[in-house]
N, C-alpha and C positions, 0 to 999 in steps of 0.2 A: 504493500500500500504506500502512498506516496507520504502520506503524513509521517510512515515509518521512517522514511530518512530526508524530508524536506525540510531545509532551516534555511533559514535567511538573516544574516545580519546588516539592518540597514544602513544604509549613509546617509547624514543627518543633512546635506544640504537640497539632497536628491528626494523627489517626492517617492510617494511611499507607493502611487497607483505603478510610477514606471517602474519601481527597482521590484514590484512585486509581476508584473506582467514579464518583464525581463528574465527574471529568472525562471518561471514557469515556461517561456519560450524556450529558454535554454536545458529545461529537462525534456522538453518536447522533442527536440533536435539529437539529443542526446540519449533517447529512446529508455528514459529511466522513469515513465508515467507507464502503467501496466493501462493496456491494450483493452480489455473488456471488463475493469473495474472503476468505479464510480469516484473522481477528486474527491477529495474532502469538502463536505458542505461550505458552504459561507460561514456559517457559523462556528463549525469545529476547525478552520483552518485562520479564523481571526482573531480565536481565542489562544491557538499554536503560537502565533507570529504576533500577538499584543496588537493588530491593529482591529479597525475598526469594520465590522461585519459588509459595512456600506461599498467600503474599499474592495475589500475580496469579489462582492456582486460586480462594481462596476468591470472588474480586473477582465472577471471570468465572461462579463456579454460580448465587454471590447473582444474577445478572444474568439466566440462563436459568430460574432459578426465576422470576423476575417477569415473564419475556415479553420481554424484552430480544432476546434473543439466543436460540440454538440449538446445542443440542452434536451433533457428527456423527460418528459411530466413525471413528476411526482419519482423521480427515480434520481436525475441529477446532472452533472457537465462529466463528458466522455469524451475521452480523444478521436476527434475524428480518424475515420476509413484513411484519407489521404496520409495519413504521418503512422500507421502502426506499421511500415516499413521501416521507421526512421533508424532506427538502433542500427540498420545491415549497412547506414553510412557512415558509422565509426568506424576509423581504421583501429585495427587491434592494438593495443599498446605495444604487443612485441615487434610488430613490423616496423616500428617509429625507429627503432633502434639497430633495424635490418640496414645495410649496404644491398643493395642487388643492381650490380654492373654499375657502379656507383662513375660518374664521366670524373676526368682528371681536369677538373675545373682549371686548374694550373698553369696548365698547357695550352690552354684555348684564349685566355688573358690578353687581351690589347695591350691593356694597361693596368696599374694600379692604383687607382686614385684613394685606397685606404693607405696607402704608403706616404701621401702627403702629408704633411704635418700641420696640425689642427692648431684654434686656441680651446686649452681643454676647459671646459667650467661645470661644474656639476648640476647635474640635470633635474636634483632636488634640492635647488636654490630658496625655493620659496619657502622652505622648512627651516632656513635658518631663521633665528630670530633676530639678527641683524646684517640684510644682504645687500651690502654695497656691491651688486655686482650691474653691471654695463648692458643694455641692451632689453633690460625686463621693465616691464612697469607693475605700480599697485594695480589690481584690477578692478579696483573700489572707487580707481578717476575714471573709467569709463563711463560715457553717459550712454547709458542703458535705455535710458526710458526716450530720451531723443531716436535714437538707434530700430528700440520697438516703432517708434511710429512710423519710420522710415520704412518702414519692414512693413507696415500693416495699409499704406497706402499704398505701396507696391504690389502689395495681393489683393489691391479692393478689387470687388466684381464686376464694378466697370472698365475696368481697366483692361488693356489689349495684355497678353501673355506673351509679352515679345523673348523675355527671358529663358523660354521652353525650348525655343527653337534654337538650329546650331547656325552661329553666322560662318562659317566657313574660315574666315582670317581675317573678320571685322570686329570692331571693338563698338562698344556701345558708343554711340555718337551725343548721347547726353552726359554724357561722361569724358568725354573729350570737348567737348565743351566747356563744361564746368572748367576744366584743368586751364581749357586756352584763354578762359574769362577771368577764372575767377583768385586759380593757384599761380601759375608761372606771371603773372604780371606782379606779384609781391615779392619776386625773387627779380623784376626786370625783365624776363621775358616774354616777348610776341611771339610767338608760334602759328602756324596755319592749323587747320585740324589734320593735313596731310604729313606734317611733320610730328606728330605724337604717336608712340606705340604705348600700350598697355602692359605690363610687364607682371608678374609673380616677385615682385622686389627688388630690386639691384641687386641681388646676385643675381639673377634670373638674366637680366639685362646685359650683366659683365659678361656671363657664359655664351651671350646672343652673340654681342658684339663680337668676342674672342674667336668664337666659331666662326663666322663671315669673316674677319678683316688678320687673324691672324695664323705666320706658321711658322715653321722652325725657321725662316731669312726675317723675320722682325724685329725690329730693338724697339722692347719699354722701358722707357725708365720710372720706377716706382717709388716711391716714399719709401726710406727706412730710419725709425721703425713706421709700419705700416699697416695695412688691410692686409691679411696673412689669408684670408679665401680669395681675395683679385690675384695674389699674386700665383695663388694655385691653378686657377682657371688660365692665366697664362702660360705657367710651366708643361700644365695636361697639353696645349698646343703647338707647342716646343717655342716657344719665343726667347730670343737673348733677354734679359733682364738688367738691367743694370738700377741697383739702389742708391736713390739720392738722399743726402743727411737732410733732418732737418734742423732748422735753426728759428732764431723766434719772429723770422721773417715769411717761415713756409718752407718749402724746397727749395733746395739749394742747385741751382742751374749754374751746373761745369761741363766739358769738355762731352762728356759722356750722354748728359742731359740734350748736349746740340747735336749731339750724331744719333739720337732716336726718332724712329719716326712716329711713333706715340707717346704721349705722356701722359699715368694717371695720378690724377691730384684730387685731393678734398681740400679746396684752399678752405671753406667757410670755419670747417674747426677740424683742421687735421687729424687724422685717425689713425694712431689715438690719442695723439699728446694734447689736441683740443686747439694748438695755433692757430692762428686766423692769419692767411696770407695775407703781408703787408700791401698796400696798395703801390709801392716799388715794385716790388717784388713782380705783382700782377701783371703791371705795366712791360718789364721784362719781359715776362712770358710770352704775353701778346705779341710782341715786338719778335719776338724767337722764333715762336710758331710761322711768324708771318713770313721771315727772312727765308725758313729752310725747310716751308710745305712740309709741317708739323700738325699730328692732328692731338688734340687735348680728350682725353677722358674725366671729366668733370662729376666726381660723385657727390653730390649735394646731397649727401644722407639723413641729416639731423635738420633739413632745409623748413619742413612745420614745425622741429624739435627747439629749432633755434631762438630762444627767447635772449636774445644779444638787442636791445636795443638799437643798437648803433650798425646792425651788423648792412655790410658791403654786398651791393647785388652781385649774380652769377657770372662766371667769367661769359656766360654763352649771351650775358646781353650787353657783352662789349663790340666792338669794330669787328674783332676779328671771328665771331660766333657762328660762322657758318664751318669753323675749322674745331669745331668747342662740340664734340658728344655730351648731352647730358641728360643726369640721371638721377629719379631721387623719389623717394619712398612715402607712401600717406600710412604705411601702415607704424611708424615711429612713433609718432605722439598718437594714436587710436589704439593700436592694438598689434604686436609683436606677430601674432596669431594670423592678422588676414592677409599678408604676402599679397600686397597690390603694393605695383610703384608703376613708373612711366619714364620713358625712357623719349627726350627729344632732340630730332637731328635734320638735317636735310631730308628732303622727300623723298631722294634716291634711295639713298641710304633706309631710310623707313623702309619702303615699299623691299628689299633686298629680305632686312631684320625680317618683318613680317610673313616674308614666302618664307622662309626661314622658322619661323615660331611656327606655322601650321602645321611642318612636318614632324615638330617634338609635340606640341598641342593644342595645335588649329586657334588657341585664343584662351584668355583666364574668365572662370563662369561666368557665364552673362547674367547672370542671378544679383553676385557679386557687386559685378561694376553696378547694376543698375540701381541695387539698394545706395552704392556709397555715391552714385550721382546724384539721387534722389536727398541724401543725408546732404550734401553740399548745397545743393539747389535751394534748400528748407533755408539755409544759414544758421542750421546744427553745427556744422563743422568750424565756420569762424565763430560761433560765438565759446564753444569747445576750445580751443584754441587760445581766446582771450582768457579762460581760466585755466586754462593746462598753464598758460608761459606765466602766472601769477603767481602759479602752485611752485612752477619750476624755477620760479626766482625766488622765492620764498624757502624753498631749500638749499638751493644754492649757496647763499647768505648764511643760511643757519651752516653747513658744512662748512664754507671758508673759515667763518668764527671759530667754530672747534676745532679744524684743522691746527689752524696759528694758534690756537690756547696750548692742545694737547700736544700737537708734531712738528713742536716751533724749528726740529734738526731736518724737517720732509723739509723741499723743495717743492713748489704751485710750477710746474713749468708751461702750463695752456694757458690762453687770456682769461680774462675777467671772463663770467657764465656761458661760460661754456659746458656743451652736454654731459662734461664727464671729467673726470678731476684727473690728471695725469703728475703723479708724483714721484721725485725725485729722493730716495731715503740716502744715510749715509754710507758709502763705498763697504762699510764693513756690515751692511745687512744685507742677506738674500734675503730676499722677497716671498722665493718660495717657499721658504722655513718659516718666514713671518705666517703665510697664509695658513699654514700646518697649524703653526700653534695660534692665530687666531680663530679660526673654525672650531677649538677645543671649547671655546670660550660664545660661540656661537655666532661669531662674526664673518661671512664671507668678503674676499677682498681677491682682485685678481692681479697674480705678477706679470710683470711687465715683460720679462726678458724673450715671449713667445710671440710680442709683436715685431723682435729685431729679425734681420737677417743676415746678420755676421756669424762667422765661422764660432767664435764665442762672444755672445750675446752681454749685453751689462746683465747684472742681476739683481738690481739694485733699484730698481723702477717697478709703479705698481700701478694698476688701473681701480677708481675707485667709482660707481657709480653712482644715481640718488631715485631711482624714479621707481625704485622697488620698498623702498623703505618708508615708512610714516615718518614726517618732518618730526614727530616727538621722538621718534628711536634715535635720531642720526649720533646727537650728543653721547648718549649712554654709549652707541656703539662704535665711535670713535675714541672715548674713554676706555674703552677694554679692547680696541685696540693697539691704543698708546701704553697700555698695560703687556700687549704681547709683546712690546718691543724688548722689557724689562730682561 
């Protein structure tokens, strides 16, 4: 009988109708509900699992409406006819552990792109109790309820279901809009709606580009220290590399920098140390690019992130912007999770990317883009925006303070609020021994030395971030980090 070995232990954020349908589906499939005997009533199975009689009824109709199961008068819910095969679609456990003519995967290898070298971070960040780590956000800033109704006029019943259908290699055109309107002109750019592709995130975009424009006779020159997945997605294509220092100008353009014929940079706040390319600096570049038919990769990653007051438009809406790829994420200050960026360039080039994107995945869901046009178009997204960079300078602030009270021997080497705090400790700390013993203590904190790429890296550099943390932790947890230094 099923009540004989049916338990559930609920998760308390999760309602109780799905995790109880859930797991009933999954003994369904699982072929461990007996064939020609009756569930347990409503009653004696809500009394089993402490919930409420009401729950179980609704669990078990939803279940006979879909073909699950069967109500029988006065007798009870039985597994339907369709599923008392189900059990003969377990594999056996011992076969799991079977070899038979097992292929020499090994041998068949192009490549190996597990062989690259990662930035490692643990992937149970959010269990620490104080995670300065780079890249997360709380998920208690997201606006939710803005979000729902973006969602719930996109499914009203008047409305055309354009969403449903596949556009073949097009992007939602109300969402390229938005972006030509309403995003790239606070960064300084005009753009045609013929020059925007819709991307899965800059990295999405990096791997686009890299594919189309690069192969083993290309030189990039890259930031070091750097973006350690751009510099992979070059390496997987065999391109020379050559890494440029930075300094508290941006990239450093030598000798190496003028014999490439690409260059990727995040002048807005370099990644990771947070500089903000000098407007010299910029000027050079453009000036470089121009002279020796240079094309720029421009990652404006932090470009909604960036609550820099003062901060400098995009190299792509200078003179020289038709030689300027650029690229930059809405999914940064929204949500880590929904892997939307956009990627804008000449038409040519578009139109290339995109025969390009069809053949890895014809377009990112048209579901997707049409909610977050719809969320833009509403002026959800600026007015989000207006409170995120409130939020985010408001922490900031509080972090610099403690920083200077608690790590007055760190070093701030990025400019004033910038997305991520890039620090300098003294020659005789690793960082990665720091991290060891501040995690003990329940602080995450990221070292530095896996964003270099020198034969031996400093180790003595740390990345710190704010956008996962409550503005009331940052103190305490800069406090017992200055503590792990001890």
């Amino acid at each position: 009988m099923l009540d004989h070995h049916f338990h559930l232990d609920f998760e308390a954020p999760r309602g109780l109708q799905e995790q109880l349908r859930e797991a009933l589906l999954a003994s369904i499939h699982t072929g461990t509900i007996p064939r020609n005997e009756a569930l347990p009533s409503c009653r004696k199975l809500s009394l089993q699992l402490g919930v409420s009689r009401n729950t179980v009824a609704l669990v078990y109709e939803g279940l006979v409406e879909d073909g699950y199961l069967i109500s029988r008068p006065r007798s009870g819910y039985y597994l339907h006819d369709a599923y008392h095969g189900a059990a003969a679609l377990e594999t056996p456990a011992a076969m799991l552990n079977e070899d038979i003519d097992a292929p020499q995967w090994d041998n068949r290898f192009t490549h190996r792109p597990s062989h690259l070298q990662g930035v490692l971070r643990p992937s149970n960040w959010m269990h620490y109790e104080f995670p300065f780590v780079y890249g997360q956000l709380n998920t208690r800033l997201f606006p939710l309820e803005q979000w729902r109704e973006s969602s719930r006029q996109l499914l009203g019943g008047r409305r055309d279901r354009h969403w449903l259908g596949d556009r073949y290699d097009q992007d939602d055109p109300m969402l390229i809009e938005q972006l030509r309107t309403r995003v790239l002109p606070k960064r300084g750019i005009h753009a045609r709606s013929d020059e925007i592709l819709i991307t899965l995130g800059s990295q999405n975009a990096l791997f686009l580009i890299a594919q189309l424009l690069f192969d083993a006779r290309t030189r990039v020159a890259v930031e070091n220290p750097g973006y350690r997945e751009a510099v992979n997605v070059f390496l997987r294509q065999g391109a020379q590399l050559s890494y440029q220092a930075i300094d508290a100008e941006g990239i450093c353009l030598d000798a190496n920098a003028a014999d490439s014929d690409y260059l990727y940079v995040t002048p807005s706040h370099q990644g990771p140390t947070g500089v903000t390319m000098s407007r010299a600096r910029r000027d050079a570049l453009i000036e470089q690019i121009q002279q020796r038919d240079q094309i720029v990769l421009e990652d404006d990653y932090d470009a909604e992130f960036n609550f820099d007051r003062h901060a400098l438009p995009a190299l792509k809406s200078s003179r020289a912007g038709s030689r300027v790829i650029y690229m930059s994420s809405l999914s940064k200050p929204l949500s880590p999770g929904l892997r939307l960026g956009y990627l804008v360039a000449d038409a040519e080039l578009i139109d290339e990317l995109r025969a390009l994107r069809r053949l890895m995945y014809r377009h990112p869901p048209s579901s997707l883009q049409q909610q977050v046009a719809q969320f833009l178009s509403q002026g959800h997204y600026d007015r989000y925006l207006r409170l995120f960079a409130e939020e985010m300078y408001r922490r900031w602030e509080t972090m610099d303070a403690r920083l200077r009270r608690e790590l007055p021997t760190c070093r701030r080497v990025g400019g004033d609020h910038a997305s991520v705090f890039w620090l300098e400790a003294p020659e005789t700390v690793d960082t990665q021994r720091l991290a060891w013993q501040a995690a003990q203590h329940g602080v995450l904190i990221e070292p530095g030395f896996q964003h270099f790429f020198d034969h031996v890296p400093p180790r003595n550099f740390m990345r710190l971030g704010f956008g996962a943390i409550d503005v009331e932790r940052i103190g305490t947890g800069i406090e017992r980090l200055a503590r792990a230094f001890g």
